[in-house]
C-alpha positions in Angstrom: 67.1 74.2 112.3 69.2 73.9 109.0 67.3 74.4 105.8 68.9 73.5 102.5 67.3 74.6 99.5 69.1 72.9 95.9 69.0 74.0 91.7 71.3 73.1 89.2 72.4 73.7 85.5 74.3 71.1 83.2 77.1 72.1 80.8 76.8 72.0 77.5 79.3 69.1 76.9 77.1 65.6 76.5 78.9 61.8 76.5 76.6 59.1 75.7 77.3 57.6 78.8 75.5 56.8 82.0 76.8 56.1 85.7 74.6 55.0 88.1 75.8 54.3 91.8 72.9 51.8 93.2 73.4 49.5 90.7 76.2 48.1 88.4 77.3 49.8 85.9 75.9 48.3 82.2 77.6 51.3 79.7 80.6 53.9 80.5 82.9 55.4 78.3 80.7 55.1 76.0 81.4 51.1 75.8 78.7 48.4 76.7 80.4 46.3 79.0 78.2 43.2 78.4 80.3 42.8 74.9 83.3 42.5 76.5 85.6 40.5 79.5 86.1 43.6 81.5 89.0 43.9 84.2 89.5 46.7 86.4 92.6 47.9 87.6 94.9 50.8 89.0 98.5 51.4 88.4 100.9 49.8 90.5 104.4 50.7 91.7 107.0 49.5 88.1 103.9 49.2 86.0 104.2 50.9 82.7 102.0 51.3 79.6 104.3 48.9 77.9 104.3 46.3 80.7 100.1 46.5 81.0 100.1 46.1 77.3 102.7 43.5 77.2 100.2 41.3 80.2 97.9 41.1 77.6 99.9 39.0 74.8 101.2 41.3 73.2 104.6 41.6 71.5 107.5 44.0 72.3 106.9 45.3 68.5 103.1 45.8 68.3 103.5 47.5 71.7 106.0 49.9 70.3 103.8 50.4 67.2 101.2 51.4 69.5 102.8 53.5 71.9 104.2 55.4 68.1 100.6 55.6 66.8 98.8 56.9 69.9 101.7 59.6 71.2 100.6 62.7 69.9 97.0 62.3 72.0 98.1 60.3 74.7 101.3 60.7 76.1 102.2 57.1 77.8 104.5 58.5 79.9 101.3 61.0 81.8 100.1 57.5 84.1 100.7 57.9 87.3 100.7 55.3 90.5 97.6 54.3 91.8 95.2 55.7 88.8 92.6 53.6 87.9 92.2 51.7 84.3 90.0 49.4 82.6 90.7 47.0 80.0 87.9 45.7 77.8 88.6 42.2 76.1 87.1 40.0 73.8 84.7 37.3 75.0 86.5 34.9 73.1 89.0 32.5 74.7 91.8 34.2 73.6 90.7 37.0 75.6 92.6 39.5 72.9 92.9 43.3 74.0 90.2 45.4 72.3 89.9 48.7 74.4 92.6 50.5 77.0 90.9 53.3 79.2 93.3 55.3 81.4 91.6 57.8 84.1 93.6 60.6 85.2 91.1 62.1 87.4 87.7 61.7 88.4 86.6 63.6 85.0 88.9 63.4 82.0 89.4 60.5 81.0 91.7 58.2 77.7 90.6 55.6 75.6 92.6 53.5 73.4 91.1 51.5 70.9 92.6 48.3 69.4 90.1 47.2 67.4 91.3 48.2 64.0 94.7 48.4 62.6 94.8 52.1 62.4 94.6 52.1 66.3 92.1 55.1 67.6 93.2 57.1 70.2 91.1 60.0 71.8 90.3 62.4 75.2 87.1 63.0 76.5 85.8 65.0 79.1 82.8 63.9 81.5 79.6 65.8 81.8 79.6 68.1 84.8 76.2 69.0 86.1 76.2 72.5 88.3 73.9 71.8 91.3 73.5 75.0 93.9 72.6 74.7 97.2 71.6 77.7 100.0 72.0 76.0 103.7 71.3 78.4 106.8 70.2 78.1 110.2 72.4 78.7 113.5 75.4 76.9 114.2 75.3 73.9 116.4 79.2 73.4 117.1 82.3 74.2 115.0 81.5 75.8 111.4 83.4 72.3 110.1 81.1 70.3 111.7 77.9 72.3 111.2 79.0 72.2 107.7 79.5 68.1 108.0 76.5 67.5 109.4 74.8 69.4 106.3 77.0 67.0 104.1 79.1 69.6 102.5 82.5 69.2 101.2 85.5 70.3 103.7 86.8 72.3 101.7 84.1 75.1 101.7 84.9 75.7 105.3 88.3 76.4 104.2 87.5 78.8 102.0 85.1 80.8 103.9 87.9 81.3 107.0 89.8 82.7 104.0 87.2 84.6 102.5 86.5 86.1 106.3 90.0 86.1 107.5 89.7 89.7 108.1 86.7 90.1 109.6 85.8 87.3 111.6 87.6 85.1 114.1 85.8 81.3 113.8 87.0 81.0 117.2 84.9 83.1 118.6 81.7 81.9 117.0 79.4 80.6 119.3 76.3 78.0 119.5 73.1 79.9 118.2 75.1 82.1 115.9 73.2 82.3 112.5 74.4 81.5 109.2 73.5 81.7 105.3 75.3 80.0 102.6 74.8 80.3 98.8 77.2 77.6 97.0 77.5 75.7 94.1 79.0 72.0 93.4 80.2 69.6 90.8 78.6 66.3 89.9 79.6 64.5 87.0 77.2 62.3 84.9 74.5 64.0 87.1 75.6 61.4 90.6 78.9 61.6 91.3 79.6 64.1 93.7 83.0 66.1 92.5 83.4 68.4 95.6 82.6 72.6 95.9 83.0 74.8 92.9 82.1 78.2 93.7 80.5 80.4 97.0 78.0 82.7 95.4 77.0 84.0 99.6 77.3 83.9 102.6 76.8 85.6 106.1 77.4 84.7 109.3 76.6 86.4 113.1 79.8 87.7 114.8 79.6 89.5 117.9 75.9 90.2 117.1 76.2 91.6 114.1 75.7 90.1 110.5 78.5 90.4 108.0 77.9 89.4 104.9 80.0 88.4 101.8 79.4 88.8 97.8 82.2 88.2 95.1 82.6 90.6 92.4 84.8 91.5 90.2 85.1 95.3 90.5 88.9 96.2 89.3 89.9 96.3 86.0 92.0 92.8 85.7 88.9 91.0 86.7 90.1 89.3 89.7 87.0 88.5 91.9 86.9 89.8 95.6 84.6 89.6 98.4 82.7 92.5 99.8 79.8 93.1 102.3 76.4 94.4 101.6 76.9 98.0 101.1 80.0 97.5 98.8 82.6 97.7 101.3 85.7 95.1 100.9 86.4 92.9 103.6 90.0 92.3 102.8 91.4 95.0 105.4 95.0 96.3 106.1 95.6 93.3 109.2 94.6 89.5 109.3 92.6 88.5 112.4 95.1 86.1 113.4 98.6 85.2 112.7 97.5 81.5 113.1 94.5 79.5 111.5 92.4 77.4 114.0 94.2 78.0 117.1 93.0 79.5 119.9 93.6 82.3 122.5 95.7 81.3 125.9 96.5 84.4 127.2 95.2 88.1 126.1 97.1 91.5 126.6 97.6 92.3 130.4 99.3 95.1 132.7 99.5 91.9 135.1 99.6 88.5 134.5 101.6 85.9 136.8 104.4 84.6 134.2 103.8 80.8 134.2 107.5 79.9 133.7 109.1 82.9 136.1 106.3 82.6 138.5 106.3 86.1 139.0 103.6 89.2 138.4 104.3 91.4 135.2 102.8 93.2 132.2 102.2 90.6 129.2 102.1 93.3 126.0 100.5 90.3 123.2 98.3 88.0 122.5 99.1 83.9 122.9 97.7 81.9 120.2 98.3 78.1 121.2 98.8 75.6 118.2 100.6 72.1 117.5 104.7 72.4 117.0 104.9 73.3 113.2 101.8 75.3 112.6 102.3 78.0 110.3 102.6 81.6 111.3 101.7 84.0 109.0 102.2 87.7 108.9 99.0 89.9 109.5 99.6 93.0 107.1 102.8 93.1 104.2 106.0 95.0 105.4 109.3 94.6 105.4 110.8 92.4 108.0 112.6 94.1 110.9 113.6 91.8 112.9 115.0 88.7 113.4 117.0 86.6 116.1 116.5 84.9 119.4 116.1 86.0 123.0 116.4 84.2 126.8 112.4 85.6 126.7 111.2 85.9 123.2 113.0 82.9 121.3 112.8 82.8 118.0 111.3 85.7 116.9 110.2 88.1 113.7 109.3 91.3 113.8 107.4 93.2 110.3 107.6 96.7 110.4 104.1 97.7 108.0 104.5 101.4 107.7 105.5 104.2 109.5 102.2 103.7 112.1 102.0 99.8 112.8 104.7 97.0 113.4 104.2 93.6 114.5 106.2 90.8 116.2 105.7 86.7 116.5 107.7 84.8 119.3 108.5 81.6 120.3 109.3 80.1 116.6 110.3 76.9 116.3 112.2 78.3 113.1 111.9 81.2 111.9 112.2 81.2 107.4 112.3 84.7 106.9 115.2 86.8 106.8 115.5 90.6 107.8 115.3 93.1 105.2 112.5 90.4 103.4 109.4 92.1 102.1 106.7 89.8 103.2 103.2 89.9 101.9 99.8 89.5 103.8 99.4 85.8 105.0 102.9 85.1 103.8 104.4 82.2 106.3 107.4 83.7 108.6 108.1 81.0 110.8 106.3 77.8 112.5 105.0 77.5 115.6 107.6 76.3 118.9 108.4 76.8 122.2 111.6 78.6 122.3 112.5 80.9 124.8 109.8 81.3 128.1 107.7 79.4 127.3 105.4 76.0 128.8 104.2 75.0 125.7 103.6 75.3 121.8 102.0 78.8 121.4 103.0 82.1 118.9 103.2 85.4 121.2 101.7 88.1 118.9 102.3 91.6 119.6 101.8 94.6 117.8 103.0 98.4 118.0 101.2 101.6 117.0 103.5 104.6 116.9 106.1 102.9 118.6 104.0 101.7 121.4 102.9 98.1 122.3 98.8 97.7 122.3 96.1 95.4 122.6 95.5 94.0 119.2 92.9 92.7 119.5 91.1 96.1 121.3 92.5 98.3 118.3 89.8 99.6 115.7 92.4 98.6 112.8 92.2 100.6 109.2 90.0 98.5 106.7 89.5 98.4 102.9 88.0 100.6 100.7 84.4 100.9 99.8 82.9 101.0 96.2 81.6 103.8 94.9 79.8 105.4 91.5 79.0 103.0 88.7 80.3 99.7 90.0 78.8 100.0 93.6 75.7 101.2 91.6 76.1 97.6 89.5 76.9 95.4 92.7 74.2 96.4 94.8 71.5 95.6 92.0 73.2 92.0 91.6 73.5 91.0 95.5 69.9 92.1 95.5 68.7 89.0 95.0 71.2 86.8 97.0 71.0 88.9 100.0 67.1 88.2 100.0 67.7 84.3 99.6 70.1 84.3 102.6 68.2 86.4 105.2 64.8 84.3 104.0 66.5 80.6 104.9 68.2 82.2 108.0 65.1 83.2 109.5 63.0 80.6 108.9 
C-alpha cells in the first residue's frame, strides 16, 4: 500500500494571472488574449530579436530604437534556441505589433510593450505555490519506479541515493522494504507542476533496520546536512560504492575460479559491473597513490586516505587523475572499462586497512560524528514531529 498525504503554502508574490490546463487559456501575463491576434512561437536556429521584430513590419530603425529603449531590463542578446514567445497583435488588418513576451524558463518571464511610444519594458516572476506531500508504504520494485508509480519527479530519487550514499546501498533494497518520505514541490500559478524543491524526511528499511534522515543546519556557516534520529550524521568517512547504480558481480574471495585465466585463486575486491564510461568516484578524500596500468589490473588508481585505509579501482577505461592529486569524497578518478583481465565492463574495488587487503564490504568502517549539547537538544525537538508523520504513513 502507498499512502500519500498533501499541504501546501503559496508565496507571497501574486500576478494577476490565471493558467488553467483543461481548458484554453483566456488571460496570462497579465494580457486578455481575446483583444488581441495572438501567435505562439519558439526561437529558432538564426532567429534574433531583431529578425522577430523585423517579421512583424517593422523598420531596421524602429527596431534599433527599441532594442536602445528596452536594454537596460531586457538584454536582447539573453534569448536562447528553442525558448518559447508570444506575440500579441492588433485585431486590425494590419495586424501591427502591440506586445512581445519572451520566456526564459518555465517561471520568469519578459514582456515588451509597444503600445506607446515610450516603449514599456519589465520582468516578472510567476507565482509559486509550495505543496508538500508524505508518501510511505513498502517498496514494490526499484526506489525509481516505486517513486514513478507515486508520480514523483526523478529527481528526488537522485537526491536521496545522495543524501544516503553512506549508509545505504539501493541495490540491496528489497520488495517489502518500508519507506517514508516528507517532500515538498513547486507549482506555479497553483497547476503547473515545476518539479521537487526540498526533502523535509525520509526513512527507509535496510537490512532490517530503519535509518532515518532530517536536514539541519547544525555548523556555524549554515550549510544544511542530513542526520538520523538521534543526531548522528550520516555522511561517514567511506562512500558505499565507488559507482552509482551498478551492481555486485563478484564479492571478496580466498577462491574464486578467474573467468579470463580459468584458474582457482584469491580475488581480494569487490566487482561492481557498469556500462563503458560510468563514472568512478573515490570513496573517502586522500591523496592519490597510485597510478598506471598492469597485464592484471589495467588501468588503475590507487588513494591512500590516511595512515589506516587506502583504496584502489581497476580496470579504467581512463583514468583522469594524476598521482600526487588530492581528491575529495565522491570526486570522479576515472570511468568505467575493461582493461587488463577482464570479460567485461566492471570497476574492481579493493581496499587496505593497515597495509592489508580486506573485505570492504565486511569492514565496520569509521562514521561521522554525533550532535551533542544545545544543538542536538534543538534538533531532536524539531524532528519530533516529522519522525511521527513518517512512522504513522509507514505503518498504516
Amino acid at each position: 500500500m502507498l499512502l500519500s498525504v498533501l499541504s501546501c503554502t503559496k508565496n507571497q508574490e501574486s500576478l494577476d494571472e490565471q493558467e488553467i490546463q483543461s481548458a484554453p487559456k483566456k488571460s496570462e501575463f497579465g494580457f486578455t488574449y481575446a483583444d488581441f491576434n495572438v501567435i505562439h512561437d519558439t526561437i529558432k536556429k538564426g532567429d534574433t530579436f531583431g529578425s522577430i521584430i523585423e517579421r512583424q513590419n517593422i523598420g531596421d530603425k524602429e527596431v534599433y530604437d527599441i532594442i536602445e529603449k528596452v536594454k537596460d531590463t531586457f538584454d536582447v542578446r539573453i534569448m536562447r534556441y528553442n525558448k518559447p514567445y508570444i506575440l500579441l497583435r492588433s485585431k486590425h488588418k494590419k495586424n501591427k505589433l502591440q506586445v512581445f513576451i519572451y520566456q526564459p524558463d518555465a517561471v520568469n518571464y519578459y514582456v515588451i510593450d509597444l503600445r506607446d511610444t515610450l516603449v514599456v519594458a519589465y520582468k516578472k516572476t510567476k507565482p509559486i505555490t509550495i505543496k508538500r506531500r508524505t508518501i510511505g508504504g513498502v517498496l514494490k520494485s526499484s526506489l525509481s519506479e516505486t517513486l514513478e508509480s507515486a508520480k514523483v519527479e526523478g529527481a528526488l530519487a537522485s537526491k536521496i541515493t545522495k543524501i544516503y550514499a553512506w549508509s545505504i546501498d539501493f541495490f540491496k533494497l528489497k520488495k517489502g522494504d518500508r519507506f517514508a518520505l516528507t517532500f515538498t514541490e513547486r507549482y506555479i500559478n497553483d497547476s503547473i507542476y515545476d518539479g521537487v524543491d526540498s526533502l523535509e524526511a525520509a526513512f527507509f528499511e535496510y537490512k532490517g533496520k530503519i535509518v532515518y534522515a532530517f536536514p539541519y543546519a547544525s555548523n556555524p556557516s549554515g550549510k544544511t546536512e542530513y542526520y538520523d534520529e538521534e543526531g548522528k550524521t550520516l555522511k561517514n568517512f567511506f562512500l558505499k560504492t565507488p559507482i552509482k547504480f551498478s551492481r555486485i558481480t563478484s564479492r571478496y574471495s580466498s577462491n574464486r575460479l578467474h573467468p579470463v585465466q580459468g584458474i582457482w585463486k584469491a580475488h581480494k575486491g569487490t566487482d561492481y559491473a557498469a556500462p563503458y564510461g560510468t563514472p568512478i568516484t573515490t570513496t573517502a578524500s586522500g591523496v592519490v597513490e597510485q597510478t598506471g596500468f598492469t597485464t592484471g589490473n589495467g588501468n588503475f588508481v590507487k588513494v591512500k586516505h590516511n595512515g589506516t585505509y587506502s583504496t584502489q579501482y581497476l580496470h579504467m577505461s581512463k583514468i583522469l587523475v594524476r598521482r600526487g592529486q588530492h581528491v575529495t569524497q565522491g570526486q570522479v578518478i576515472g570511468l568505467v572499462g575493461s582493461t587488463g583481465l577482464a570479460t567485461g565492463p566492471h570497476v574492481c574495488y579493493r581496499f587496505w586497512k593497515n597495509g592489508v587487503q580486506v573485505d570492504a564490504l565486511r569492514l565496520k568502517l569509521p562514521t561521522g560524528e554525533s550532535m551533542s549539547g544545545a544543538p542536538r537538544k534543538r534538533f531532536l525537538q524539531q524532528i519530533e514531529p516529522l519522525k511521527r508523520e513518517l512512522d504513522s504513513v509507514a505503518n498504516l
